[in-house]
C-alpha positions in Angstrom: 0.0 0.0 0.0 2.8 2.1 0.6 4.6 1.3 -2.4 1.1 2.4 -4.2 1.1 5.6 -2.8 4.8 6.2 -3.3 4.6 5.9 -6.9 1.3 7.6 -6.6 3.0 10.3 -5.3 6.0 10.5 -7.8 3.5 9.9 -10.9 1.8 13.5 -9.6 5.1 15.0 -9.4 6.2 14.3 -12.9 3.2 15.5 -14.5 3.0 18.9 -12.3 6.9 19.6 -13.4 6.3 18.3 -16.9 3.3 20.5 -17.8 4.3 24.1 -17.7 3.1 26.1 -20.6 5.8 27.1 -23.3 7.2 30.3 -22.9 9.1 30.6 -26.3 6.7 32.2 -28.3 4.0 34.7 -27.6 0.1 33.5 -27.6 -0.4 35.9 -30.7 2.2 33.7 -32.8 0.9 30.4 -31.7 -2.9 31.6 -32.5 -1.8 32.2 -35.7 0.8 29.8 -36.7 -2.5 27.4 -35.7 -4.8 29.3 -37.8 -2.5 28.9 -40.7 -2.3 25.4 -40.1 -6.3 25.1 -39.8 -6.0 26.7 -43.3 -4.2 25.0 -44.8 -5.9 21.3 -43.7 -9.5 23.4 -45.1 -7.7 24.0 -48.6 -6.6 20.5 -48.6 -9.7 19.0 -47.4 -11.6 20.8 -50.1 -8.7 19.3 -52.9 -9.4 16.2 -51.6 -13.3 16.0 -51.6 -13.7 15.3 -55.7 -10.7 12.5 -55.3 -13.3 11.0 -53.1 -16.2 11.3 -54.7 -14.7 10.2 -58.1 -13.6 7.4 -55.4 -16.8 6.1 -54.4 -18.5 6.5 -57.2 -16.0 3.9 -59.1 -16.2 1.5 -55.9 -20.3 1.9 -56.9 -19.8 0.9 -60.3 -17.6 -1.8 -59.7 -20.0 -3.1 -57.1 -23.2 -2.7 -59.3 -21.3 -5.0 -61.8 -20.6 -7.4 -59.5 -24.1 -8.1 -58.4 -25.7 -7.9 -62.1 -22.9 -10.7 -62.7 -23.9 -12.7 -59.8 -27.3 -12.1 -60.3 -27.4 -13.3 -64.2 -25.2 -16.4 -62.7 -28.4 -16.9 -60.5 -30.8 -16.4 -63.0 -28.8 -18.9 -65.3 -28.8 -21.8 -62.9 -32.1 -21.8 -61.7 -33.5 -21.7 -65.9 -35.4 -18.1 -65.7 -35.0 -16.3 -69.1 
Protein backbone atom coordinates (compact mmCIF):
# COMPACT_ATOMS: atom_id res chain seq x y z
CA UNK A 1 0.00 0.00 0.00
CA UNK A 2 2.83 2.12 0.59
CA UNK A 3 4.58 1.32 -2.45
CA UNK A 4 1.12 2.41 -4.22
CA UNK A 5 1.08 5.61 -2.81
CA UNK A 6 4.81 6.18 -3.29
CA UNK A 7 4.59 5.91 -6.88
CA UNK A 8 1.25 7.62 -6.60
CA UNK A 9 3.05 10.28 -5.27
CA UNK A 10 6.04 10.49 -7.77
CA UNK A 11 3.46 9.85 -10.90
CA UNK A 12 1.80 13.46 -9.57
CA UNK A 13 5.11 14.98 -9.40
CA UNK A 14 6.17 14.30 -12.86
CA UNK A 15 3.23 15.46 -14.52
CA UNK A 16 2.96 18.91 -12.31
CA UNK A 17 6.89 19.58 -13.42
CA UNK A 18 6.32 18.31 -16.88
CA UNK A 19 3.34 20.45 -17.78
CA UNK A 20 4.26 24.07 -17.71
CA UNK A 21 3.11 26.12 -20.58
CA UNK A 22 5.78 27.06 -23.33
CA UNK A 23 7.19 30.33 -22.94
CA UNK A 24 9.11 30.61 -26.30
CA UNK A 25 6.73 32.25 -28.33
CA UNK A 26 3.97 34.69 -27.58
CA UNK A 27 0.07 33.46 -27.61
CA UNK A 28 -0.44 35.90 -30.70
CA UNK A 29 2.17 33.70 -32.84
CA UNK A 30 0.86 30.36 -31.70
CA UNK A 31 -2.90 31.64 -32.52
CA UNK A 32 -1.83 32.21 -35.74
CA UNK A 33 0.78 29.81 -36.72
CA UNK A 34 -2.53 27.38 -35.66
CA UNK A 35 -4.82 29.26 -37.85
CA UNK A 36 -2.51 28.85 -40.66
CA UNK A 37 -2.29 25.40 -40.10
CA UNK A 38 -6.26 25.14 -39.84
CA UNK A 39 -6.02 26.73 -43.34
CA UNK A 40 -4.15 24.98 -44.82
CA UNK A 41 -5.95 21.30 -43.71
CA UNK A 42 -9.46 23.43 -45.10
CA UNK A 43 -7.74 24.05 -48.57
CA UNK A 44 -6.59 20.52 -48.57
CA UNK A 45 -9.68 19.01 -47.44
CA UNK A 46 -11.56 20.84 -50.06
CA UNK A 47 -8.71 19.28 -52.92
CA UNK A 48 -9.39 16.25 -51.65
CA UNK A 49 -13.26 15.96 -51.62
CA UNK A 50 -13.69 15.33 -55.73
CA UNK A 51 -10.68 12.54 -55.34
CA UNK A 52 -13.25 10.97 -53.10
CA UNK A 53 -16.19 11.28 -54.71
CA UNK A 54 -14.71 10.23 -58.07
CA UNK A 55 -13.63 7.35 -55.41
CA UNK A 56 -16.77 6.14 -54.41
CA UNK A 57 -18.53 6.54 -57.24
CA UNK A 58 -15.95 3.87 -59.07
CA UNK A 59 -16.24 1.53 -55.85
CA UNK A 60 -20.30 1.86 -56.89
CA UNK A 61 -19.84 0.93 -60.34
CA UNK A 62 -17.60 -1.85 -59.66
CA UNK A 63 -19.96 -3.10 -57.08
CA UNK A 64 -23.24 -2.75 -59.34
CA UNK A 65 -21.31 -5.01 -61.75
CA UNK A 66 -20.58 -7.36 -59.48
CA UNK A 67 -24.07 -8.08 -58.40
CA UNK A 68 -25.68 -7.88 -62.09
CA UNK A 69 -22.86 -10.69 -62.72
CA UNK A 70 -23.94 -12.74 -59.76
CA UNK A 71 -27.29 -12.13 -60.35
CA UNK A 72 -27.38 -13.27 -64.17
CA UNK A 73 -25.19 -16.40 -62.75
CA UNK A 74 -28.40 -16.94 -60.55
CA UNK A 75 -30.79 -16.38 -62.95
CA UNK A 76 -28.82 -18.87 -65.30
CA UNK A 77 -28.77 -21.78 -62.85
CA UNK A 78 -32.10 -21.77 -61.75
CA UNK A 79 -33.46 -21.66 -65.95
CA UNK A 80 -35.40 -18.12 -65.72
CA UNK A 81 -34.96 -16.32 -69.06
Amino acid sequence: MNNLLLIATLLAAALATGCKPSAERPASQISGTTAQQLNKAQAVAQGATPQMQDYTLAQKTEFVALVQAQLAKSNRSLGAP
